[in-house]
C-alpha positions as CSV (number, residue, x, y, z in Angstrom):
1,X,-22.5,-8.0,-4.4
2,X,-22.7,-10.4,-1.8
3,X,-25.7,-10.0,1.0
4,X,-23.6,-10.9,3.7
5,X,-22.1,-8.2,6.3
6,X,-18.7,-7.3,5.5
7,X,-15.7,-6.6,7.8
8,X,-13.0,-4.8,5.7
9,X,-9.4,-3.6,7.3
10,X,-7.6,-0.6,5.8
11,X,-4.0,-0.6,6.8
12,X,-2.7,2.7,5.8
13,X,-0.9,5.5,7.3
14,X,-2.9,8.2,8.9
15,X,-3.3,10.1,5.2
16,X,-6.0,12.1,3.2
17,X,-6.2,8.6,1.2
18,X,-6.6,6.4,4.9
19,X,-9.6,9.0,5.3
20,X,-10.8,8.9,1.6
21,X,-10.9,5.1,1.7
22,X,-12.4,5.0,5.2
23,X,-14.8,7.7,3.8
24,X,-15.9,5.6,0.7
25,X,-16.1,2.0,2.2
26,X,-19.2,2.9,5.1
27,X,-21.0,4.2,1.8
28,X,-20.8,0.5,0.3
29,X,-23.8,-0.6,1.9
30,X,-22.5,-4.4,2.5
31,X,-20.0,-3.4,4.5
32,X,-21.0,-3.8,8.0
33,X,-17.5,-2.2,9.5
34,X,-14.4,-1.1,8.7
35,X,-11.5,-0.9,11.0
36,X,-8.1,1.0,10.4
37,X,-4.7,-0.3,11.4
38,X,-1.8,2.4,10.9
39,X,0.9,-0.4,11.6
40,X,1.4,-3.7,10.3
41,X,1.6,-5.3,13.7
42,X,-1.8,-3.4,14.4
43,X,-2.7,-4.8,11.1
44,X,-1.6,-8.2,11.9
45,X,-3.3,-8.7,15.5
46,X,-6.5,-7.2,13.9
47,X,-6.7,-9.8,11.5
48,X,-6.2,-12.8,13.9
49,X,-8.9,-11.3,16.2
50,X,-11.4,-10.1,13.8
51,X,-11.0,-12.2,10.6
52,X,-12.1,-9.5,8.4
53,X,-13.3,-10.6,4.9
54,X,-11.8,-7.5,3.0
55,X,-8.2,-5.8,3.5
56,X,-7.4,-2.6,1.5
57,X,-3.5,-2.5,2.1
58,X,-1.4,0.6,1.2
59,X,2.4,-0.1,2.8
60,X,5.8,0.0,2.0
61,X,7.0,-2.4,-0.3
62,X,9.8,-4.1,1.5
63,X,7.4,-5.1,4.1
64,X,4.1,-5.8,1.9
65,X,5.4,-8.9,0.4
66,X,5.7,-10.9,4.1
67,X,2.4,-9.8,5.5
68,X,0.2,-10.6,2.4
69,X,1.8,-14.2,2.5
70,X,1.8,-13.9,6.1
71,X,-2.5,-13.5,5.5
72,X,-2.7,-16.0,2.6
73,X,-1.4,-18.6,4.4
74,X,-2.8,-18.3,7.8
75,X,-6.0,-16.6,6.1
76,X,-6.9,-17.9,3.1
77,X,-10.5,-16.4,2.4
78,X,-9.5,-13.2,3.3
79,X,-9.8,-10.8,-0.2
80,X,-6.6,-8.7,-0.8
81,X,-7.0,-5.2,-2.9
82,X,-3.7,-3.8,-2.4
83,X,-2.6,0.2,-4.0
84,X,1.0,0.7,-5.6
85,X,2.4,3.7,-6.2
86,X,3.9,2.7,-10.3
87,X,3.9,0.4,-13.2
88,X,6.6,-1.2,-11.7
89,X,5.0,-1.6,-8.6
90,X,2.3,-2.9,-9.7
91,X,3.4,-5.9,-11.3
92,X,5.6,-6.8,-8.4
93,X,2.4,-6.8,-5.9
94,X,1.2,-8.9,-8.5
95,X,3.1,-11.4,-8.0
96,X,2.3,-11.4,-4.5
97,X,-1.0,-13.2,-5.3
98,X,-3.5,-10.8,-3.9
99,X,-7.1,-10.2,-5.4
100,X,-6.2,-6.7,-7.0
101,X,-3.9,-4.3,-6.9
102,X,-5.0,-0.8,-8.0
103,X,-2.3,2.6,-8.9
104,X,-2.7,5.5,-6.8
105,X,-5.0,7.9,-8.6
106,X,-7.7,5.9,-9.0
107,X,-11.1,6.6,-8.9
108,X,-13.9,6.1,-6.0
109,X,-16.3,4.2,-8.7
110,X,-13.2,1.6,-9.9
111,X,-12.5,0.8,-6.1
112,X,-16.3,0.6,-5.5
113,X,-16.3,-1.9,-8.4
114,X,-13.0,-3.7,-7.5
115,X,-14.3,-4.2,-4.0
116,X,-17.9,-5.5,-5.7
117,X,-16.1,-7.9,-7.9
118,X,-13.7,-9.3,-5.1
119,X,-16.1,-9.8,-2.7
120,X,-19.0,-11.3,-5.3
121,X,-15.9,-13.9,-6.4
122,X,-15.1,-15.2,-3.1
123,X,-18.1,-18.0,-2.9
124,X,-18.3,-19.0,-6.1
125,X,-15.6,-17.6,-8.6
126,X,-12.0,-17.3,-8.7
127,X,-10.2,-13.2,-7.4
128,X,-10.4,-10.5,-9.5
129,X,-6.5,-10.4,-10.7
130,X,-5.0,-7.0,-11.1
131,X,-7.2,-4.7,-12.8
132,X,-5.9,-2.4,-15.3
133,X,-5.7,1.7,-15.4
């Protein structure tokens, strides 16, 4: 992984999985902060003020699509690991072009690994694409 510090958002509703992940990213030791936005808008204004380099995103659907294109364009070198709750899912936040998008269920050592892989890619190799379960 990268030496640099590492900002990462999670924008999630409050949850036992908001806490799990907010639990699990201060135990990465590059990652210098983490903030939590429980809306998008929250999500949005955190991202134009604090440029994180990492955003976990677990939304709705019908408004993921908007905001991750909203963040590729304006925020190109921002990583995107995104959670879905199906197959189906899945492959349509695929398309979205985000670094990875993991099912629900997963594990703490694949999202430890994910986030490893995403944020060792961003200098000098291309994202991770979706991983597979």
């Amino acid at each position: 992984m990268t030496n640099k510090p590492i900002l990462t958002l999670i924008v999630s509703s409050p949850s036992s999985l908001q806490n799990g992940l907010l639990a699990l990213m201060t135990t990465i030791p590059q990652i210098s902060s983490v903030l939590v936005a429980e809306e998008v808008d929250a999500a949005l204004r955190m991202v134009e003020n604090h440029q994180p380099a990492l955003i976990i995103m677990d939304i709705s659907l019908h408004k993921m699509q908007e905001v991750i294109m909203q963040i590729k364009v304006q925020y190109a070198h921002i990583h995107l690991i995104v959670l879905a709750e199906d197959a189906a899912q899945k492959k349509e936040i695929e398309s979205f072009g985000v670094d990875s998008v993991l099912l629900k269920g997963f594990s703490a050592q694949k999202l430890i690994a994910i986030v490893d892989n995403v944020l060792d890619g961003r200098e000098d190799t291309p994202p991770v694409q979706a991983n597979t379960e």
